[in-house]
C-alpha positions as CSV (number, residue, x, y, z in Angstrom):
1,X,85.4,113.1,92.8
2,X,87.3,109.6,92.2
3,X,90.0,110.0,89.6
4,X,89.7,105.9,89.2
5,X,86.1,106.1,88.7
6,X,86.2,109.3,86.4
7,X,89.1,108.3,84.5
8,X,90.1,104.8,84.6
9,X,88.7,101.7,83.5
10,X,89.3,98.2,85.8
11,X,91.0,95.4,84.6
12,X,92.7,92.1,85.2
13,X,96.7,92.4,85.6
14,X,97.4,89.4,83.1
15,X,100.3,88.6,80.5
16,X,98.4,90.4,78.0
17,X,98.1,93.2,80.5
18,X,102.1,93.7,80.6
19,X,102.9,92.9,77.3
20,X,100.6,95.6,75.4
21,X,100.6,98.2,78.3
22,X,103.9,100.7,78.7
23,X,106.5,99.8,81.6
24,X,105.2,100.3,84.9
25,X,106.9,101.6,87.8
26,X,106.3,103.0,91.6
27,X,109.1,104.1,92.2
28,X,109.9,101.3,95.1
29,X,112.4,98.4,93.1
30,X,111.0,95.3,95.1
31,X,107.6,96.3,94.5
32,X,108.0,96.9,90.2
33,X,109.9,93.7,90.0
34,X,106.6,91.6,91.9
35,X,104.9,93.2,89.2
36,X,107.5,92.6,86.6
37,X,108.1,88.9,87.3
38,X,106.1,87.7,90.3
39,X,102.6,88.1,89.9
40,X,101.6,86.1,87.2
41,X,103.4,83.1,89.0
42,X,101.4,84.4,91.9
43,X,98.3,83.8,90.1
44,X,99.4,80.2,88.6
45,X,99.4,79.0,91.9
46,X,96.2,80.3,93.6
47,X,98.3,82.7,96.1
48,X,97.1,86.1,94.9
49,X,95.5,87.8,92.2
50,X,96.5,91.1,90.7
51,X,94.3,93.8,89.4
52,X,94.8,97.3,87.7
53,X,93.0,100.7,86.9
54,X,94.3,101.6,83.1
55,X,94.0,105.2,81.4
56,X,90.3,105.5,79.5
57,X,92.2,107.8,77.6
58,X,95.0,105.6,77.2
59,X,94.5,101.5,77.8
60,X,98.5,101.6,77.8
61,X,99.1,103.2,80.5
62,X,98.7,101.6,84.3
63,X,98.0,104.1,86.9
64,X,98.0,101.6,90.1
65,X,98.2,97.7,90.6
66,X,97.1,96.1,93.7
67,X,97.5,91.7,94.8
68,X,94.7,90.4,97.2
69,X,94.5,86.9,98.6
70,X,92.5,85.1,101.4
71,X,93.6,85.9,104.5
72,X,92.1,85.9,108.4
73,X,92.7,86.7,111.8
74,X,93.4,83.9,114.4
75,X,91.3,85.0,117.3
76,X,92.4,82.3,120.1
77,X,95.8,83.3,119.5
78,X,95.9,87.4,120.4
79,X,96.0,89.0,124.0
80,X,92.8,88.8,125.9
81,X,92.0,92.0,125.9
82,X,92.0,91.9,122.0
83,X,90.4,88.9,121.8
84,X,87.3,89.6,123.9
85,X,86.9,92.6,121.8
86,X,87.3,90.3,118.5
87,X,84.8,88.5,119.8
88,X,82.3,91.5,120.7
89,X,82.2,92.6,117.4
90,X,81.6,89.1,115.5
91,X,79.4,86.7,115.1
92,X,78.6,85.3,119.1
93,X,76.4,82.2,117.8
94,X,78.9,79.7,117.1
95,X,82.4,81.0,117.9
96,X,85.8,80.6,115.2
97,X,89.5,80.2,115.6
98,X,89.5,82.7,112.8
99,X,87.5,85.1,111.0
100,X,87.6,85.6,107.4
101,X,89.2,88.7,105.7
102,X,91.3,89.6,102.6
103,X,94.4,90.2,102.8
104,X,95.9,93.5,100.2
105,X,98.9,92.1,99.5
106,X,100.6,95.0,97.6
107,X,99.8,98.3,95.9
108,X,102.1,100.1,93.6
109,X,101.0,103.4,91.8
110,X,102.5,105.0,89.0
111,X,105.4,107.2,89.7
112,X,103.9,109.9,87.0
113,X,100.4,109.5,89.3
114,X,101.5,110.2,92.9
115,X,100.5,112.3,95.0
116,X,97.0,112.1,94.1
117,X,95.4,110.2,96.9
118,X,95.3,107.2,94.3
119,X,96.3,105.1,97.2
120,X,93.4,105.7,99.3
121,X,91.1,105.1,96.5
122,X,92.3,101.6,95.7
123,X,91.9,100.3,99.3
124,X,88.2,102.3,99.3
125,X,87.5,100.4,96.0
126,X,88.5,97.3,97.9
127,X,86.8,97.7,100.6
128,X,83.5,98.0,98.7
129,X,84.3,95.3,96.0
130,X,84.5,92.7,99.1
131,X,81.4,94.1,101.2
132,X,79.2,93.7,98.2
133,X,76.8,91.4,98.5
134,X,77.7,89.4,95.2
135,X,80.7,88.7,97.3
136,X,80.9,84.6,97.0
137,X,82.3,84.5,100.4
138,X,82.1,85.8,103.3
139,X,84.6,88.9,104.1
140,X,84.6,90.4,107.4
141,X,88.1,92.2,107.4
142,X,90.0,94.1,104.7
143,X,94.1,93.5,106.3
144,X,97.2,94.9,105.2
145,X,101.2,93.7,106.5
146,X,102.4,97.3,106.4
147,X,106.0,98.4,106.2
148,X,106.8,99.3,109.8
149,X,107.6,102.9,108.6
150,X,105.3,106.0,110.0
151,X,104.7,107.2,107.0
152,X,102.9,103.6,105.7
153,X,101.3,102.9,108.7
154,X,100.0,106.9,109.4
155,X,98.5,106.2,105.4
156,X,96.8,103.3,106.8
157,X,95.6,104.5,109.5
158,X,94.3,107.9,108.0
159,X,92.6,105.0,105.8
160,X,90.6,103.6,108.7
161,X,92.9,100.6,109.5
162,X,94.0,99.6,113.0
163,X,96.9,97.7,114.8
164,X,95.7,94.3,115.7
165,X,98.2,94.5,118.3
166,X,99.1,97.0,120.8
167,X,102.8,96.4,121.0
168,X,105.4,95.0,118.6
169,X,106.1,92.5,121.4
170,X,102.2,91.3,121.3
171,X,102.7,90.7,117.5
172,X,106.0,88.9,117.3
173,X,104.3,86.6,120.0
174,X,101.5,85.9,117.1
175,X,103.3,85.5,114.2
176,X,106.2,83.7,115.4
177,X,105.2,81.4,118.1
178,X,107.4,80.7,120.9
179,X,108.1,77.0,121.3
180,X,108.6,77.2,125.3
181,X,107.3,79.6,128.1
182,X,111.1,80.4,128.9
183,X,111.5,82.1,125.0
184,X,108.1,83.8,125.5
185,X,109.6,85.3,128.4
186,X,112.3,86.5,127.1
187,X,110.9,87.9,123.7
188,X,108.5,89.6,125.8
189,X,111.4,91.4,127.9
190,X,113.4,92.1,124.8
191,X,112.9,95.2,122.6
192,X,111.4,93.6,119.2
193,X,111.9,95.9,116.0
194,X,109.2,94.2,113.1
195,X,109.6,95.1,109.4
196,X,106.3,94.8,108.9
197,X,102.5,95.5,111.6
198,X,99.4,93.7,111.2
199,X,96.3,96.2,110.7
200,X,92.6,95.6,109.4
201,X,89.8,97.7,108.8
202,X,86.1,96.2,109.6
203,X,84.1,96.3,106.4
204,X,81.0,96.5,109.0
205,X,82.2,100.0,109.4
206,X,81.6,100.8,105.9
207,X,79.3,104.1,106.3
C-alpha cells in the first residue's frame, strides 16, 4: 500500500496552489521558506518545477512538495575507476561528456505526515514518472545533492541511491575544479568536510 496513491491526488505547486491550500510546513525553516517564496520564481525562470500530492479528502491540505530540474553527470571529469564503470553501464555507441538525469532538487513533507515513509514514496513516484516511456526526453539518472548528514544520505541510500564519488576529496575535485596541479595537490592531502554528496540511482535498475 502507497498512502500517495490511496489517498492523495497530484498536482502542480502553483500560486493558486498556495494561496487556496493551508500553510505548509516540514519542519526544516530553509526548506518552508523555498516553498513559501522561492519556487514560483524558480519556475518563472525555467530552473525547476515544483509539484505536490494534496488530501483527496481535503484539496487544502499539502502532504509533500518536491522541485526537479535537468541535471547530468559529467563523465570525463570523475576518477577512472568511476568513469570506466559510467561508461560500462551506458550507451558504448557514441560516447558523451554527460549523461542525462534529473536532478530532485528538494522534498519537504508535512510535519503532521512524518514518519510515514512519505519520503520514499515521492522519490519512487519519481523515479517512475521519468522512466516512462511518454518521457519527452531522455532520463538515465534520478540524482539528489544530499545534506552531508547520515541520517539523509542512509535515507537515500536505503532508497537505492549511490555516492558518485568514493571520497569527499574525489567530489570537491569535481565540483570545484582546481585551477593548477599544485591546489589539486593540496586539496587532495587536506581533509575536505562537504555540506552537501552527490548520489544517483539508475532508472535502468527499475525492477
Amino acid at each position: 500500500m502507497s498512502f500517495l496513491s490511496d489517498n492523495c491526488f497530484f498536482s502542480p505547486f502553483t500560486e493558486d496552489t498556495i494561496k487556496t491550500c493551508a500553510s505548509f510546513s516540514c519542519g526544516d525553516d530553509d526548506m518552508d521558506d523555498f516553498f513559501r517564496n522561492d519556487a514560483l520564481s524558480y519556475a518563472t525562470f525555467m530552473m525547476g518545477r515544483s509539484y505536490c500530492f494534496r488530501l483527496n479528502d481535503a484539496p487544502q491540505k499539502i502532504v509533500c512538495v518536491f522541485t526537479v530540474s535537468n541535471d547530468s553527470i559529467r563523465i570525463y571529469d570523475l576518477p577512472r575507476s568511476r568513469r570506466d564503470f559510467m561508461m560500462r553501464i551506458t550507451h558504448h555507441q557514441k560516447r558523451l561528456n554527460r549523461y542525462p538525469g534529473i536532478l530532485v532538487g528538494r522534498i519537504g513533507v508535512n510535519v503532521e505526515f512524518a514518519r510515514k515513509g512519505i519520503g520514499s514514496e515521492v522519490l519512487d513516484f519519481v523515479k517512475e514518472w521519468f522512466a516512462d516511456e511518454s518521457n519527452k526526453s531522455g532520463c538515465r539518472f534520478v540524482i539528489v545533492d544530499a545534506v552531508n548528514s547520515p541520517n539523509v544520505l542512509s535515507f537515500y541510500q536505503k532508497n537505492g541511491f549511490t555516492f558518485l564519488f568514493t571520497t569527499e576529496e574525489q567530489e570537491d575535485l569535481y565540483t570545484n575544479p582546481p585551477k593548477t596541479e599544485e591546489e589539486r595537490k593540496q586539496r587532495l592531502q587536506s581533509q575536505v568536510r562537504l555540506n552537501t554528496r552527490i548520489m544517483y540511482f539508475d532508472l535502468l535498475n527499475l525492477e
